[in-house]
C-alpha positions in Angstrom: 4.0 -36.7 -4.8 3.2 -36.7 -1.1 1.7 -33.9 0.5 3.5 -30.8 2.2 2.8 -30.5 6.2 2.0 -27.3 6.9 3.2 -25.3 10.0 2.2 -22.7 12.2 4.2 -19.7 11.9 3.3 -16.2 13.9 1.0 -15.2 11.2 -0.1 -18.3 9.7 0.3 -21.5 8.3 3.5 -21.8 5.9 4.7 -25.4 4.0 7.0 -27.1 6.4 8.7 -29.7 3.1 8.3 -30.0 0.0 4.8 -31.7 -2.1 1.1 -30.7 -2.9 -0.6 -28.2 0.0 -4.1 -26.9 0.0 -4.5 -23.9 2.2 -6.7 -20.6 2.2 -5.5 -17.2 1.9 -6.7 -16.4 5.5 -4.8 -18.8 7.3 -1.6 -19.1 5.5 1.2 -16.9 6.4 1.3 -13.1 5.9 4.3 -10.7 6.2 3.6 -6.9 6.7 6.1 -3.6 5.6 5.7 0.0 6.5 6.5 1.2 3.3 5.6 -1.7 0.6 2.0 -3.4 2.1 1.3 -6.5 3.3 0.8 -10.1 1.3 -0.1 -13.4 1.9 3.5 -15.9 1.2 2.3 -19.4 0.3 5.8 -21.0 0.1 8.5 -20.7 3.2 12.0 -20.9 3.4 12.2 -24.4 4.1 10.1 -25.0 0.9 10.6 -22.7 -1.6 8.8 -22.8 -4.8 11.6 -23.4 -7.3 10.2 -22.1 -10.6 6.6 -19.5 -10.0 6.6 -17.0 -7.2 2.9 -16.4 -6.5 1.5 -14.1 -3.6 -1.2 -11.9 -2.8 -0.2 -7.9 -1.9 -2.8 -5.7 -0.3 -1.8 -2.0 -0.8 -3.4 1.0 1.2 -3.7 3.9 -1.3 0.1 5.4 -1.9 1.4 2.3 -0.9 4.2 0.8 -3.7 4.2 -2.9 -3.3 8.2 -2.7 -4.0 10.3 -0.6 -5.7 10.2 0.2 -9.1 12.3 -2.5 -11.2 12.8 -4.9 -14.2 13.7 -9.0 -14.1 15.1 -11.0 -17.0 11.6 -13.3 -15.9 7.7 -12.3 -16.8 5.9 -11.2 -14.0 2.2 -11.0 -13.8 -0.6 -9.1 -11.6 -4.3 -9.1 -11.3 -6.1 -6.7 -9.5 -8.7 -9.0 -7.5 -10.0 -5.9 -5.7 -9.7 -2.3 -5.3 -7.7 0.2 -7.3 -4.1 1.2 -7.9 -1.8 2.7 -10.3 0.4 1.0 -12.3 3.7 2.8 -13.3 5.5 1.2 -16.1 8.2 2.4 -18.4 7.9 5.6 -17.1 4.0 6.1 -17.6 1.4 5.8 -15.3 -2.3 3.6 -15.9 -4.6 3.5 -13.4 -5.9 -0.4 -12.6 -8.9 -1.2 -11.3 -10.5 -4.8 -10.2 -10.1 -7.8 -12.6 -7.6 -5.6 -14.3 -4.7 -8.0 -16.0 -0.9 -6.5 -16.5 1.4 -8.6 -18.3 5.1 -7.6 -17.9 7.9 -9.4 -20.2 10.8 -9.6 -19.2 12.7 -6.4 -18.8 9.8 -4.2 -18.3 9.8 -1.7 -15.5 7.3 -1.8 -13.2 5.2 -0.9 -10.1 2.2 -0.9 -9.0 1.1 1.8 -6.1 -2.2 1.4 -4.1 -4.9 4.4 -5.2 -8.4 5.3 -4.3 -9.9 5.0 -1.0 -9.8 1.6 0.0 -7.1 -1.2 0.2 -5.9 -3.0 -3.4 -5.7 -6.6 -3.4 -3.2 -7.8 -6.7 -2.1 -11.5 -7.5 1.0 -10.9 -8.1 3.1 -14.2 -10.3 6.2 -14.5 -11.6 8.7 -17.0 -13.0 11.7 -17.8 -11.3 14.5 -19.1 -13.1 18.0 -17.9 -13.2 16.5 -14.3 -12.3 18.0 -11.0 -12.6 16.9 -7.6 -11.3 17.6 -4.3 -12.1 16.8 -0.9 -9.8 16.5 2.0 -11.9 16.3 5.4 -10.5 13.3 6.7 -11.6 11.8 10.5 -11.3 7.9 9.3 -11.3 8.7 6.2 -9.0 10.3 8.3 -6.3 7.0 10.5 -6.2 5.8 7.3 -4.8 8.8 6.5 -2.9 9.2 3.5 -5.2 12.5 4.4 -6.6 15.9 3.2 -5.5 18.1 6.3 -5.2 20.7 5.0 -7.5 20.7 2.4 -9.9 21.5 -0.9 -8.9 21.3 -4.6 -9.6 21.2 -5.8 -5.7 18.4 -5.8 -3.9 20.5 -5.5 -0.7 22.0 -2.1 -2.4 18.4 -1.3 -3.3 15.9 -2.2 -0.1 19.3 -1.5 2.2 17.6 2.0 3.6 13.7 -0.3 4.1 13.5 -2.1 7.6 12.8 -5.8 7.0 9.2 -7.0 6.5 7.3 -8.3 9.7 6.2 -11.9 9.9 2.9 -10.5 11.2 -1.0 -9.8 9.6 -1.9 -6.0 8.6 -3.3 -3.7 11.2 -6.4 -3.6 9.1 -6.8 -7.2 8.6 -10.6 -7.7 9.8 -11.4 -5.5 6.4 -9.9 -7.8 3.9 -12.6 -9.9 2.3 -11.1 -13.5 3.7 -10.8 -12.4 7.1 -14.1 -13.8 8.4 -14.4 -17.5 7.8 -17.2 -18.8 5.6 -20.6 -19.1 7.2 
């Protein structure tokens, strides 16, 4: 397997073909959203990773990093820094660093940024002949995670959400990677 070129995008450096790629969280490329955080994408559109989606969110406290949902695929977190809640099948459980959530498929999830400082979550999940479902959910809307009716689309679901930006987060220089080693 050859190695990917990587390209220089707005925000960072994104795989420009398919193969192996080495490239640290501060320089690859970062998208940022009003309403759901910001996170670090380490595949592109022109090389998509067929089978695990891996990122990094950062969430400011209240933040949702999406809206509440369920996949027919696991997905995975773990909070790397920070704290937030997690709200899942309708009950809440506060996270906090080096905390692991493990989410079969069809669980309903979210996790919301909480205390006083950004939450940084490795967020993984598999990929394969995925499904989604929206519910509308009471305790997600208090967080404005909830669509307002349920859905399978995403379109139907993110449709009243303006598109992320292909841009770093305002508060970028307090993230732990910002500053290159010494």
């Amino acid at each position: 397997m050859a190695e990917a070129p990587l390209e220089q995008t707005q925000s960072g450096l994104a795989p420009a073909g398919e193969g192996w790629f080495v490239v640290n969280v501060r320089d690859t490329e970062w998208a940022t959203h009003d309403a759901f955080g910001a996170g670090c994408v380490f595949e592109s559109q022109k090389a998509p990773f067929a089978q695990l989606g891996i990122n990094i969110a950062v969430l400011q406290p209240g933040q949702p990093n999406c809206l509440y949902h369920g996949e027919s695929q696991q997905e995975d977190f773990l909070v790397l820094a920070g704290e937030c809640t997690l709200l899942v099948e309708g009950e809440e459980r506060p996270l906090r660093a080096w905390d692991f959530v493990h989410c079969p498929p069809w669980t309903e999830h979210v996790l919301v940024g909480a205390g006083g400082n950004p939450c940084v979550v490795l967020c993984t999940g598999a990929r394969t002949q995925e499904q989604l479902r929206y519910p509308k959910s009471e305790l997600a809307a208090r967080y404005g995670a909830s669509a307002e009716e349920e859905t399978a689309s995403g379109r139907e679901a993110y449709a009243r959400f303006a598109r992320p930006r292909t841009e770093r987060p305002p508060y970028w220089e307090q993230l732990p990677w910002a500053q290159p080693p010494s």
